[in-house]
C-alpha positions as CSV (number, residue, x, y, z in Angstrom):
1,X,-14.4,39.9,29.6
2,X,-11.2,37.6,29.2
3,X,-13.2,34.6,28.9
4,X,-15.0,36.3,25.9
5,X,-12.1,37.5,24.3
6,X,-11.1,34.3,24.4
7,X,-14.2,32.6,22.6
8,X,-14.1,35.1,19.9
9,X,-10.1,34.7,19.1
10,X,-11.2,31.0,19.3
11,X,-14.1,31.3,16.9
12,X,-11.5,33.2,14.9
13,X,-8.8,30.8,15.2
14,X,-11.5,28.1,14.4
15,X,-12.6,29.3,10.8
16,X,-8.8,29.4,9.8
17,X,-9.1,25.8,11.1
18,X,-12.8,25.0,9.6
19,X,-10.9,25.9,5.9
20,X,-8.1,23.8,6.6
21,X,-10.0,20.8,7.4
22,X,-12.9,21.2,4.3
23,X,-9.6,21.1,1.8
24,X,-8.9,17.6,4.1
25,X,-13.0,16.9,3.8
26,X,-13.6,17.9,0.2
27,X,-10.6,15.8,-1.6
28,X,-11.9,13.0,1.0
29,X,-14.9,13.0,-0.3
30,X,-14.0,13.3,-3.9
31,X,-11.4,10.7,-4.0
32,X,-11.3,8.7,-0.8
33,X,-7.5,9.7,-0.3
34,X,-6.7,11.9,3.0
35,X,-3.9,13.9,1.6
36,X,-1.5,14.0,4.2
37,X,0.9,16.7,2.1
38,X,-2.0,19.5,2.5
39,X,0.2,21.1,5.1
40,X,2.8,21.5,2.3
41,X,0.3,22.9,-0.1
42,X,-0.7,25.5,2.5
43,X,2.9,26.7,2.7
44,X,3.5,26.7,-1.0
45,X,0.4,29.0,-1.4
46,X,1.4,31.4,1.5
47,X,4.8,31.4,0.3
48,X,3.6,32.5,-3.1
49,X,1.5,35.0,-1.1
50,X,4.3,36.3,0.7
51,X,6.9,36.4,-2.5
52,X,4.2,38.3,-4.8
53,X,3.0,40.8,-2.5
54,X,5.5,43.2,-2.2
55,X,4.9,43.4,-6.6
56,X,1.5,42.9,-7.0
57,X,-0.4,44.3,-3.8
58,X,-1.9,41.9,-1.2
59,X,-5.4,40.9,-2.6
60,X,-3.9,40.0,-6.2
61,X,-0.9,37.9,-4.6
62,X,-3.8,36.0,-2.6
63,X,-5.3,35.1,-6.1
64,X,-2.4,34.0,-7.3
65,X,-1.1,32.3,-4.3
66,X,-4.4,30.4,-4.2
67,X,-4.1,29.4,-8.2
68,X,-0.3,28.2,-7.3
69,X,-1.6,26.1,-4.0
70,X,-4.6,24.7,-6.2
71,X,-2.2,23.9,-9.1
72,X,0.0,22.0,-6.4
73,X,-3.0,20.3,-5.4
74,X,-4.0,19.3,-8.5
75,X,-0.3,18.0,-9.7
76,X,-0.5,15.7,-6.3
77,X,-3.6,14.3,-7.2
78,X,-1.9,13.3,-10.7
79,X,0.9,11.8,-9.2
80,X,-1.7,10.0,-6.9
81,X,-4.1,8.9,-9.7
82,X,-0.5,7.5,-11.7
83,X,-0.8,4.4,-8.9
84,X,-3.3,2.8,-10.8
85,X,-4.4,1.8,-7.4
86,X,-7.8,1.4,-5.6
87,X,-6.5,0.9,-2.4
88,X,-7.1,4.4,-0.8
89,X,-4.6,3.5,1.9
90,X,-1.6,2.9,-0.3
91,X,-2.5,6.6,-2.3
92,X,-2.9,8.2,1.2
93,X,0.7,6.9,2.1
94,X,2.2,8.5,-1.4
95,X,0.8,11.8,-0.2
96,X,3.2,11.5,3.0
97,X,6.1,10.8,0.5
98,X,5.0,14.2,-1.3
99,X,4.6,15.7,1.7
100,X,8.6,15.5,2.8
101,X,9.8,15.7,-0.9
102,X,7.8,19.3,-1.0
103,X,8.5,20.5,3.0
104,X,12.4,20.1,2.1
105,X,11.8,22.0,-0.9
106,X,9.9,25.1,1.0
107,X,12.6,25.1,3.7
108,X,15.3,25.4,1.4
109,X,13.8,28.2,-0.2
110,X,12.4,30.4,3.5
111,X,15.5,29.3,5.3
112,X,15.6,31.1,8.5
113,X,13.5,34.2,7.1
114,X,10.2,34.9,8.6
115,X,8.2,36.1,5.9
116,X,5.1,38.5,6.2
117,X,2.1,38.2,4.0
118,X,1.5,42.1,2.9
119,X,-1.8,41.9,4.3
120,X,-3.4,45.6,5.0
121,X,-4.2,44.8,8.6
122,X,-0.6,44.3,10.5
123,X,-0.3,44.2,14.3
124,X,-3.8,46.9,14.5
125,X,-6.7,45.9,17.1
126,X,-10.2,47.0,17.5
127,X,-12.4,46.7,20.4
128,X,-15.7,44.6,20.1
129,X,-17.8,44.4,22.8
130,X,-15.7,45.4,25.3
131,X,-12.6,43.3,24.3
132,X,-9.5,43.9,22.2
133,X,-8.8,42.1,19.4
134,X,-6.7,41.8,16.3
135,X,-8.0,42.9,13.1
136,X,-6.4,40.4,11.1
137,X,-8.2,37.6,13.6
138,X,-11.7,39.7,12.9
139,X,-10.5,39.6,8.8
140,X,-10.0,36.0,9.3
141,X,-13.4,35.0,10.7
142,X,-15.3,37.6,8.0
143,X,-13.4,35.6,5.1
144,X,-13.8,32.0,6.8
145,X,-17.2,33.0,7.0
146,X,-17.7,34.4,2.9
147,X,-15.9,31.6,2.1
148,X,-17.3,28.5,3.6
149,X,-21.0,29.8,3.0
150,X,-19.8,29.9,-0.6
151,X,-18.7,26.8,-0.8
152,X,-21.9,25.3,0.9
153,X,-23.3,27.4,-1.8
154,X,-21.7,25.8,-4.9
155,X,-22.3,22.5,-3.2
156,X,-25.8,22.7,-2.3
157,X,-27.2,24.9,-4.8
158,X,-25.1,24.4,-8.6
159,X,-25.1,21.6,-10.9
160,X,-21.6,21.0,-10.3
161,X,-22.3,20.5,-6.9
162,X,-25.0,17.9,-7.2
163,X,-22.3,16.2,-9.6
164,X,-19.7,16.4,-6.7
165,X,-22.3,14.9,-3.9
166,X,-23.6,12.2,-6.7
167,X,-19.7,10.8,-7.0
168,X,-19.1,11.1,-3.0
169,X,-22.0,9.4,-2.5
170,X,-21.9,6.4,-5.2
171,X,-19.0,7.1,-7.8
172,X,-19.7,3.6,-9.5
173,X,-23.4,4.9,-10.4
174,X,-22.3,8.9,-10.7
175,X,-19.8,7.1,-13.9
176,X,-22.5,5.4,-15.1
177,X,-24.9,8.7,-15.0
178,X,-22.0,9.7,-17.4
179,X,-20.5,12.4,-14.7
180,X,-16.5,12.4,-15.6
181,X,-14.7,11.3,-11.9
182,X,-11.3,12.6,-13.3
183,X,-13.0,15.8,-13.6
184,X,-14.5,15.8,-9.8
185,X,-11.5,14.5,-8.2
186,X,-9.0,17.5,-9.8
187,X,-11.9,19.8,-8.5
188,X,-11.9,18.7,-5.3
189,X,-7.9,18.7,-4.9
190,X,-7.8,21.9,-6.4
191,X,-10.5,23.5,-4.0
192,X,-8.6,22.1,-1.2
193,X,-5.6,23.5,-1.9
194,X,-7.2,27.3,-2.6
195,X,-8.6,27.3,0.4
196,X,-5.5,26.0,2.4
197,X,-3.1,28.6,0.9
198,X,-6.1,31.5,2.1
199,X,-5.9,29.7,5.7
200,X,-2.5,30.0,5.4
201,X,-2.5,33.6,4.4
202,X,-4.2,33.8,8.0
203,X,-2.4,31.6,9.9
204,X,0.9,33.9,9.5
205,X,-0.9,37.1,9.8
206,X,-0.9,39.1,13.5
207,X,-0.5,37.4,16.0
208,X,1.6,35.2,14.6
209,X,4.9,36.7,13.7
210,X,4.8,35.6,10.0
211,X,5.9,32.6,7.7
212,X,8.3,30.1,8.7
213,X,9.6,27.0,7.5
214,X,7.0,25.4,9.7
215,X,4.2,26.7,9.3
216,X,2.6,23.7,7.3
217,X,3.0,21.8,10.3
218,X,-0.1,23.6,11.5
219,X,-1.8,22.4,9.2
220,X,-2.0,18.9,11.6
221,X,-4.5,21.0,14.0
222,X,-7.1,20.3,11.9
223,X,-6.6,16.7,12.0
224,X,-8.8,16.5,15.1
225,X,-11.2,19.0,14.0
226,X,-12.3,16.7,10.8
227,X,-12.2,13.4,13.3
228,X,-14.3,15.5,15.7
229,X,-16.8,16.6,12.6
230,X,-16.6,13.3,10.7
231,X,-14.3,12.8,8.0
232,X,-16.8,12.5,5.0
233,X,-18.7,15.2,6.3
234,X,-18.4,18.7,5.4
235,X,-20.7,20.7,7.7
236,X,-18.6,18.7,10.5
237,X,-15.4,20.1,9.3
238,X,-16.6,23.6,10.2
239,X,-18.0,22.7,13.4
240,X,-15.1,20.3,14.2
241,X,-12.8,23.4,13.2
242,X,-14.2,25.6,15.5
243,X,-14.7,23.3,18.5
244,X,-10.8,22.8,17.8
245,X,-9.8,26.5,17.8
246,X,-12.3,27.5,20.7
247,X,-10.3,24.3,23.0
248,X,-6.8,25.1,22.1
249,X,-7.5,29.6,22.7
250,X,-9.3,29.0,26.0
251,X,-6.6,26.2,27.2
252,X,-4.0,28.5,26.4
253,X,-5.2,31.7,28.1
254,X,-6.0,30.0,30.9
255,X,-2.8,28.3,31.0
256,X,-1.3,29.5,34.2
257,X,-4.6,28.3,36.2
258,X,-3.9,24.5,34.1
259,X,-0.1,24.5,35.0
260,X,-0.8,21.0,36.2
261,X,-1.4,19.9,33.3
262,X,2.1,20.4,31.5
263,X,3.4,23.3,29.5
264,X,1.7,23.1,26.0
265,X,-1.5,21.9,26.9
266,X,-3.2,23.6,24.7
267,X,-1.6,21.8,21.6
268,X,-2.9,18.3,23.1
269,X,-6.3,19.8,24.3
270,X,-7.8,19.2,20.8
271,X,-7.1,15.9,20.2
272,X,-8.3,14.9,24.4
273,X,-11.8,16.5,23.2
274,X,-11.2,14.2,19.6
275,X,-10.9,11.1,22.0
276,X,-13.8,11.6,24.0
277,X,-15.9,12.5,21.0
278,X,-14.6,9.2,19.6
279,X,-15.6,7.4,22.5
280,X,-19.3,8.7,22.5
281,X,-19.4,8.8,18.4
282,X,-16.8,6.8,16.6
283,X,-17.9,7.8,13.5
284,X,-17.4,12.1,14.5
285,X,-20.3,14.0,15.3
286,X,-21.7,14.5,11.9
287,X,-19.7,12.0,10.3
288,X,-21.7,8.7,8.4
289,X,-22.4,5.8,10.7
290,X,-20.8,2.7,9.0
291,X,-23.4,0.2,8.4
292,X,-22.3,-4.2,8.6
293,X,-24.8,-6.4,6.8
294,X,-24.4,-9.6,8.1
């Protein structure tokens, strides 16, 4: 029973992950920059979150915290797009800049506080299937579900999504078909950043004690999981996310039997399985093979 406990808090852990890393996929994909400051926007939105809810109720502070991490999103891409730059290097580079000018700017404002998110759920557990779990860990894998089938959803099935694909896939013809790439890439930031600030909503939720200062930082755990998936790949973000939350719950609850191995495995374990993924498929497992004409 502890070994299945364990894969479903991992499957849990993973959606919040699988969000996290298709914000990182999405702008990717929309504007070839990996924005390296989306750990900052997922603190700004769950800060909002955490500020609001104790006026407005959980649900609308959500809304808003996700409109106020999407507006962050979008004001980075501006700053980004003011380089006048095609070099996607250089723009990824500005977003670390971003990154330290808004992290200072969070931590002044949470100092030491640990801030709680409102949510309905709190420290309550359920039993499924024999095993106890948190409710806001069952919550987070109902929502990282709704939410990442609607996204596939938009993608797959709307105009707009067909528009988004056409500009990942060829932006030079996608301008020439007359579809407006200022237009996709503000999307795509903004989408990013909505669903970082609801990952974020989860991420300080039971079991974790609340908000912090450093809770962005956690944002760097997807990292691997959109390496493992493939960077320009979106379905490989949710797998990668969950193959990265699965590692790092069973590593850690099995950590007294893997004492060899250094207190804190469990942090490292995701980016061992990113390595040997690496050196099987360097281009992730989903990820576009990169073709050389010679």
């Amino acid at each position: 029973m502890k070994i299945l406990q364990l894969v479903l808090l991992g499957v849990s852990l993973g959606s919040i992950y699988s969000l996290i890393a298709l914000g990182f996929v999405v702008i990717y994909k929309g504007t070839k920059v990996i924005n390296l400051a989306h750990g900052s926007v997922l603190l700004a939105g769950a800060y909002a979150v955490a500020v609001l809810s104790p006026h407005t109720g959980f649900l609308p502070a959500v809304a808003l915290g996700a409109v106020a991490s999407a507006l962050c999103a979008v004001v980075i891409q501006r700053l980004v797009a003011a380089m006048r730059t095609q070099n996607h290097l250089v723009l990824t580079i500005l977003t670390i800049g971003v990154d330290i000018l808004l992290a200072t700017e969070l931590s002044r404002r949470i100092g030491s506080r640990v801030l709680t998110m409102g949510d309905p759920w709190g420290g309550r557990r359920v039993e499924i299937l024999g095993t106890v779990l948190p409710q806001a860990r069952i919550a987070a894998t109902v929502v990282g579900i709704l939410f990442i089938a609607l996204f596939f959803l938009v993608f797959r099935r709307t105009d707009f999504g067909v528009r988004m694909r056409a500009s990942a896939d060829d932006p030079r013809t996608a301008a020439l078909m007359g579809i407006d790439q200022r237009k996709v890439a503000l999307t795509s930031w903004a989408i990013g950043g909505a669903l970082a600030c609801v990952a974020g909503v989860f991420l300080a939720g039971f079991p974790n004690p609340g908000l912090d200062h450093t809770s962005g930082l956690i944002a760097l755990n997807a990292i691997p999981a959109i390496i493992i998936g493939g960077l320009d790949s979106t379905e490989g973000a949710v797998l990668g996310g969950l193959i990265v939350g699965v590692t790092q719950t069973l590593v850690d609850g099995n950590a007294s039997s893997l004492h060899f191995l250094g207190e804190g495995f469990g942090t490292v374990a995701p980016y061992v399985v990113m390595l040997l993924i690496l050196l099987w498929r360097p281009s992730g497992l989903m990820g576009s093979k990169e073709l050389n004409r010679v």
